[in-house]
C-alpha positions as CSV (number, residue, x, y, z in Angstrom):
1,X,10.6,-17.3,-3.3
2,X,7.5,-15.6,-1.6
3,X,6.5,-17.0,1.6
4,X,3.0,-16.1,3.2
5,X,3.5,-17.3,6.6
6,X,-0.5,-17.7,8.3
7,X,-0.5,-16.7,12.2
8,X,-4.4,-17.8,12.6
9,X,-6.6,-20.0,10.7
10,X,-5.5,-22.1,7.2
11,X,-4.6,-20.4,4.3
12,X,-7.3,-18.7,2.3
13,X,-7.9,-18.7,-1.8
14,X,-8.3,-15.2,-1.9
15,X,-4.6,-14.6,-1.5
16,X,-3.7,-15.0,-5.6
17,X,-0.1,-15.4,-6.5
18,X,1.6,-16.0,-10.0
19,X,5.1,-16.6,-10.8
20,X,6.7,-15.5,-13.9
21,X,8.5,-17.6,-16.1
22,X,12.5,-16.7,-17.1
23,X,10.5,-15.8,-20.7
24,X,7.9,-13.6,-18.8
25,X,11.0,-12.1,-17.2
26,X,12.4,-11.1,-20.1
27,X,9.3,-9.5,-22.2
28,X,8.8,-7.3,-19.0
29,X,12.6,-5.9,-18.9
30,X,12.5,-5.7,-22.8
31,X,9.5,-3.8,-22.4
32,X,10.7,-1.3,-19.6
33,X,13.8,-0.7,-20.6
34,X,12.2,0.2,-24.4
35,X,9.7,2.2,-22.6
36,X,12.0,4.0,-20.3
37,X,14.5,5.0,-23.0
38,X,11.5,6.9,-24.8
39,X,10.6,9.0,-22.7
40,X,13.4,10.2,-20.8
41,X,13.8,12.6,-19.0
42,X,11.6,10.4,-16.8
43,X,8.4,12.1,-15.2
44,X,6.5,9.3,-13.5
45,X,3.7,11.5,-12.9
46,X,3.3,12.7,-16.4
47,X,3.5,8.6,-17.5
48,X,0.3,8.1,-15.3
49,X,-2.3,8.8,-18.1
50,X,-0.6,6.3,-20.2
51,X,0.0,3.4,-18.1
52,X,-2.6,1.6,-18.5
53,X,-2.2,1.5,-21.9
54,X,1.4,0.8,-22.0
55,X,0.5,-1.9,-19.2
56,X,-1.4,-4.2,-22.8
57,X,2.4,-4.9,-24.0
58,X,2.7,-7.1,-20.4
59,X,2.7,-10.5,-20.9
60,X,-0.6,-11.9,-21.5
61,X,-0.8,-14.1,-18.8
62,X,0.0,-11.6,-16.3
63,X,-2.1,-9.6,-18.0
64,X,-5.1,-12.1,-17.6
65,X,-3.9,-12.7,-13.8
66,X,-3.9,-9.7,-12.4
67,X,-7.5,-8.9,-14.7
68,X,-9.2,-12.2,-12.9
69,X,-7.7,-11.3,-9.1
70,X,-9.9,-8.1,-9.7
71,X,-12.6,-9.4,-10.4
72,X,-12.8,-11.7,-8.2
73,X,-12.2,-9.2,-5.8
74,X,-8.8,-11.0,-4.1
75,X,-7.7,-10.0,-0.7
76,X,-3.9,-10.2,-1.7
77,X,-2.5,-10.3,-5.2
78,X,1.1,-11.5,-5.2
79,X,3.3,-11.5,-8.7
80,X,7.1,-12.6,-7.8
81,X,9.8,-12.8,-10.8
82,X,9.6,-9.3,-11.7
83,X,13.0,-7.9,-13.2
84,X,15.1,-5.7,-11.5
85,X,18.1,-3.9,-12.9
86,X,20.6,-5.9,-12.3
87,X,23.0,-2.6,-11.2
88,X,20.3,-1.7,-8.6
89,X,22.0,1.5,-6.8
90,X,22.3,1.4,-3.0
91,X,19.0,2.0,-0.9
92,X,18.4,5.4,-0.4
93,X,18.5,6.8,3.1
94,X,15.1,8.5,3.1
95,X,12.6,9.6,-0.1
96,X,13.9,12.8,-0.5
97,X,17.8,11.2,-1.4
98,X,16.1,8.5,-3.8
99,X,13.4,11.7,-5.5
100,X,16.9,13.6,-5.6
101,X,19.1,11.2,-7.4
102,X,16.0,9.3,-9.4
103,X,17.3,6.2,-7.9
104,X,15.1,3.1,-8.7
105,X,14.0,4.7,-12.0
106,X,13.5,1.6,-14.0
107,X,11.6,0.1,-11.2
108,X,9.3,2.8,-10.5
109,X,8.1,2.3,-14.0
110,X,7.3,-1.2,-13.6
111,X,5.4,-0.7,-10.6
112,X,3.4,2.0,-12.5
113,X,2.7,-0.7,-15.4
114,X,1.8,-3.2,-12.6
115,X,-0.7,-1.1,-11.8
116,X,-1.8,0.1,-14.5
117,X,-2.8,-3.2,-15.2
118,X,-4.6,-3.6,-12.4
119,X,-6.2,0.0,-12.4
120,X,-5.1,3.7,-12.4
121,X,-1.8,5.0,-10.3
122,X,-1.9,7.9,-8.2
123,X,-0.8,9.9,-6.0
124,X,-0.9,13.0,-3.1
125,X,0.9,16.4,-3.2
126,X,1.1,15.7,0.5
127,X,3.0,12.9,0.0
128,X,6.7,12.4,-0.7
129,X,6.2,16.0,-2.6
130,X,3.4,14.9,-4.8
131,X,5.7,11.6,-6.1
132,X,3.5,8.9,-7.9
133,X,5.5,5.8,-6.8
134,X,7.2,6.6,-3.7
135,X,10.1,5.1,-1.5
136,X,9.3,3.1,1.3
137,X,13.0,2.9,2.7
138,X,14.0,3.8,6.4
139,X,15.6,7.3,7.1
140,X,17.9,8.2,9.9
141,X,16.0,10.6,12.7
142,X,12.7,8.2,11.7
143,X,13.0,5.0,13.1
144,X,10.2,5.0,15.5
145,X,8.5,7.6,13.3
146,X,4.3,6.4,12.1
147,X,5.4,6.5,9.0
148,X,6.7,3.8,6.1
149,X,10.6,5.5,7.2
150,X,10.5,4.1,10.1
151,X,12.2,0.6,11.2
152,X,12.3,0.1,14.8
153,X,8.6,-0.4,15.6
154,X,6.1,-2.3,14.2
155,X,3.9,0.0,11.7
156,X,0.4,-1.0,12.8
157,X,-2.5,-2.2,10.8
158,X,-4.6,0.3,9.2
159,X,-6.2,1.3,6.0
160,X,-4.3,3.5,3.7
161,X,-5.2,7.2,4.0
162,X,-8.2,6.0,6.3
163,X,-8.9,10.1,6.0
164,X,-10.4,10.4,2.3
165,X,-12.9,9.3,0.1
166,X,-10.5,8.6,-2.6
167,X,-8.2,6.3,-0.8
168,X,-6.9,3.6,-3.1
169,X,-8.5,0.2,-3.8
170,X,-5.2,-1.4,-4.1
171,X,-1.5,-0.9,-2.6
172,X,1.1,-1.8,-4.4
173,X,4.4,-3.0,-3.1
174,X,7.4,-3.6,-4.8
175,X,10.5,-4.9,-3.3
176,X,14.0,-4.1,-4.4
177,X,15.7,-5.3,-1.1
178,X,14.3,-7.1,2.0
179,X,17.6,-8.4,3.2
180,X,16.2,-9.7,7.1
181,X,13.0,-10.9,5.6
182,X,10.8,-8.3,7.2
183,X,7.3,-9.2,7.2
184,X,4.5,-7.0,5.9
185,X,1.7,-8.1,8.3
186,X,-1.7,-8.0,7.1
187,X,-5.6,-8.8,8.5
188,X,-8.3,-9.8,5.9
189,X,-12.2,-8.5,7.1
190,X,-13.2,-12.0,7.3
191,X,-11.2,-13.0,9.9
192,X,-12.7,-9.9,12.2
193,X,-14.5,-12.0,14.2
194,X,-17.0,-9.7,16.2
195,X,-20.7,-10.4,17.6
196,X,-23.8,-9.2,15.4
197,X,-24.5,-5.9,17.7
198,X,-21.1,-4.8,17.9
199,X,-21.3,-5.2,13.9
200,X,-24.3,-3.1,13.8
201,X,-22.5,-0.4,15.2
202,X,-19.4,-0.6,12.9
203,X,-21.6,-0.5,10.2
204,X,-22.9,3.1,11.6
205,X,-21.5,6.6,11.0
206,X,-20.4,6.4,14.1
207,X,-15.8,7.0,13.5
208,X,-13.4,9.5,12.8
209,X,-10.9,8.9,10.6
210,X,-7.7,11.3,10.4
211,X,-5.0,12.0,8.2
212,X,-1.7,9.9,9.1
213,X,2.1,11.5,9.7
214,X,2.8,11.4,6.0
215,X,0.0,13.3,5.2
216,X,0.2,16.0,8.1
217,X,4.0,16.5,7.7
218,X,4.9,16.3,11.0
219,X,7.3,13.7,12.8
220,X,5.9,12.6,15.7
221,X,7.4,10.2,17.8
222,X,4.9,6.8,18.1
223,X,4.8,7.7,22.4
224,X,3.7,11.1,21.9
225,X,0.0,11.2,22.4
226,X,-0.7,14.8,23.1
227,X,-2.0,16.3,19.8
228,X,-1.5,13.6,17.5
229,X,-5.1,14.0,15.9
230,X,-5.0,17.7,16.1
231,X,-5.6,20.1,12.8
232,X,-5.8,17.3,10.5
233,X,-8.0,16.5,7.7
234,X,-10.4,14.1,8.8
235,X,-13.7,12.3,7.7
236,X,-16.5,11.0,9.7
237,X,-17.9,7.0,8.6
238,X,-18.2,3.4,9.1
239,X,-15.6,1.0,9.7
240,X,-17.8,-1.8,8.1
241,X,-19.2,-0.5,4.8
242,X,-20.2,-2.6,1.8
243,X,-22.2,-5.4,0.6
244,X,-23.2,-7.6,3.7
245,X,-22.0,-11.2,2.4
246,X,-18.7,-9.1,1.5
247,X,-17.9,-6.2,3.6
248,X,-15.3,-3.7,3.2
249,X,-13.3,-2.5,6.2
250,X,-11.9,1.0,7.2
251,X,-9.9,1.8,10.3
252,X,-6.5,2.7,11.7
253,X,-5.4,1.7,14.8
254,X,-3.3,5.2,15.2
255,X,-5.8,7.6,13.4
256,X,-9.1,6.8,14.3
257,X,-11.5,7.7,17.2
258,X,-15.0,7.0,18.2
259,X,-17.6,9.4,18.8
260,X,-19.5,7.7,21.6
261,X,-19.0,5.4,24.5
262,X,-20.8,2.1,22.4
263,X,-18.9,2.6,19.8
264,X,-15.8,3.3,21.5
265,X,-16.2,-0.2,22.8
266,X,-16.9,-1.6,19.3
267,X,-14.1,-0.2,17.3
268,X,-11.6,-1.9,20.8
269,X,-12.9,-5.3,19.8
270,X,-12.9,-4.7,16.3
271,X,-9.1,-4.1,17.3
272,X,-8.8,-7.1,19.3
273,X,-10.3,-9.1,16.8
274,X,-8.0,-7.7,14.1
275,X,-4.2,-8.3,16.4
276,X,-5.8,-12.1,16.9
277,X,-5.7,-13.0,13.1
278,X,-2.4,-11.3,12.0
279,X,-1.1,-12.7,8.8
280,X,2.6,-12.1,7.4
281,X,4.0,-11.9,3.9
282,X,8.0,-11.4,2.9
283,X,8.4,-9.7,0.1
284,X,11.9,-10.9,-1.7
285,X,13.2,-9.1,-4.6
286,X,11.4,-9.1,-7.5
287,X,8.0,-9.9,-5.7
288,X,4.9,-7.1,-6.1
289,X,2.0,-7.7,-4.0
290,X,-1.1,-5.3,-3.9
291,X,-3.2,-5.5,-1.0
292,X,-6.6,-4.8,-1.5
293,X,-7.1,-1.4,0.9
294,X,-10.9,-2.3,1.1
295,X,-10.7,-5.6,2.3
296,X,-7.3,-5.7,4.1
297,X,-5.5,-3.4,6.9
298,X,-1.3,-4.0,6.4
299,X,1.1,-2.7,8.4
300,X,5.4,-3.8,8.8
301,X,7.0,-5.9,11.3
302,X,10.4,-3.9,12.9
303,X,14.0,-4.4,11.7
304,X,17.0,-2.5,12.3
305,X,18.1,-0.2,9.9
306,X,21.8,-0.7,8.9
307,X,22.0,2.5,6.3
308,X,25.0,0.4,4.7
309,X,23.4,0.6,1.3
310,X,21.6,-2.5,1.7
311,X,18.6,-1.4,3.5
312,X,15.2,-2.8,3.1
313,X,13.7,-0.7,0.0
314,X,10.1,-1.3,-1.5
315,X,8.8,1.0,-4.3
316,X,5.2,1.5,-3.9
317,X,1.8,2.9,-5.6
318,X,-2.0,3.6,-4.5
319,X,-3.9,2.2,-7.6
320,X,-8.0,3.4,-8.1
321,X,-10.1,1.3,-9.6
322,X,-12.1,4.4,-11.0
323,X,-10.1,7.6,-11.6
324,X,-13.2,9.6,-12.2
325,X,-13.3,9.2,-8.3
326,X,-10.6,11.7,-8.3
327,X,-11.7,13.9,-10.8
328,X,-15.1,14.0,-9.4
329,X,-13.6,14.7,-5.8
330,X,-10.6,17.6,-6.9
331,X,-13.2,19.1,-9.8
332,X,-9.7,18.4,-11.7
333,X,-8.1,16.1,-14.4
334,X,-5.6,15.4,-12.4
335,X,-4.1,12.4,-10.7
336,X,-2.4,14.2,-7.8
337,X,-5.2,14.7,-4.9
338,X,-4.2,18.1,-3.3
């Protein structure tokens, strides 16, 4: 069973969580497998224009869940029961082996009609060589990488490619194994407890965001400072943005900067502020959760990678609310952001 363990402060209704029934289970698998048999060879990117509709054959009440959670606007939207394969192949040791092999097939496309009932799946041809749903697993030579292969640190809290302007409005996790009951740690922007000036300033244009390790294709070690923000993509903005009785958050505490003394300062407490209200959730099998990337920084407690097989291994998919977005942004129909 999923279990949300709160560091700071009681636990908050915006953290929505369903659990299927073994009837639920059992239209899903019905569905996938069905699905996955017509259109084989499987292309998850070419399935990405269809899963939304392909996501209406989900049971109704999930369907009706995971349609409320959004509008509502939920922090953390958690559905455990989902079926797995039964046969689940061993956890790959790095993306590349699972992309080479097509391990996790089945389960990449009910992640993608997960989220296609929650919005639009996409993806970067940046990341994991342009993969829709890509493997979060660790990889040997990567363990203290900033990166989802790593293991043996703790992955810290940021926004999802903090960089763009078409970073996703919800991550979606889904875990196949988490056999030492890692914790994905997560902050929600109301417990960022800050005073009204030092708000002021996050509000301002006053950051740089850059493009993260997966996106720059490099392996830096997490102790190597010297050029980390070098060459990158970035983007210059707020770290508060948003409606004021509901404000959305931006930052990274390995790729962003300041770009002045004041607000230097601001974005330290705003970090301060953030590692004081750390919140866990473990992910068991079966469990999805999609964190909302606009009102929640996530990162990963660290674990020690066994590469027996039995690995921790999470699927997972950025999900836009809007694809136009995207097209707007690339001048392309396409759902893979160069």
């Amino acid at each position: 069973m999923l279990h949300v363990d709160e560091r700071a402060g009681e636990r908050s209704s915006t953290v929505e969580s369903l659990a299927l029934s073994a009837a639920e289970r059992a239209e899903i698998a019905r569905l996938v497998d069905e699905t996955l048999a017509r259109r084989q060879p499987w292309d998850a990117v070419a399935f990405t224009g269809e899963a939304a509709a392909v996501a209406q054959y989900l049971p109704v009440r999930l369907r009706h869940f995971l349609a409320r959670a959004r509008g509502d606007q939920a922090d953390m939207i958690i559905v455990s029961g989902l079926p797995l394969s039964e046969d689940l192949v061993a956890t790959p040791t790095g993306w590349e082996l699972a992309a080479k092999t097509g391990a996790g097939q089945r389960e990449e496309l009910l992640c993608m009609l997960c989220a296609g009932a929650l919005g639009e799946p996409f993806g970067w041809s940046d990341q994991q060589n342009g993969r829709i749903v890509h493997d979060v697993c660790p990889a040997p030579g990567q363990e203290r990488s900033l990166t989802s292969a790593s293991s043996e640190l703790n992955l810290a809290l940021h926004t999802e490619d903090v960089h763009h302007p078409c970073r996703s409005d919800y991550v979606g996790l889904l875990c196949l194994r988490n056999p030492d009951a890692t914790g994905t740690t997560f902050v929600r922007v109301d417990r960022m407890d800050v005073p009204d000036d030092v708000r002021e300033i996050l509000a301002a244009d006053r950051f740089r965001f850059f493009a993260d390790d997966s996106h720059a294709n490099i392996e830096l070690d997490a102790e190597q400072e010297s050029g980390r923000h070098e060459n990158r993509m970035s983007q210059d903005g707020s770290v508060l943005f948003g409606p004021r009785e509901f404000p959305y958050l931006r930052i990274d505490f390995d790729f962003a900067s300041a770009l002045d003394g004041d607000a230097d300062a601001a974005m330290n407490q705003a970090f301060e502020s953030l590692r004081a209200s750390v919140e866990r959730v473990v992910l068991r099998p079966g469990d999805m959760a999609f964190l909302d990337n606009y009102r929640v920084v996530h990162g990963r407690e660290p674990f020690s990678p066994r590469y027996d097989g039995q690995d921790r291994w999470l699927k997972r998919v950025n999900v836009i609310r809007d694809v136009r977005r995207i097209f707007v942004e690339t001048r392309s129909l396409t759902r893979v952001i160069a």
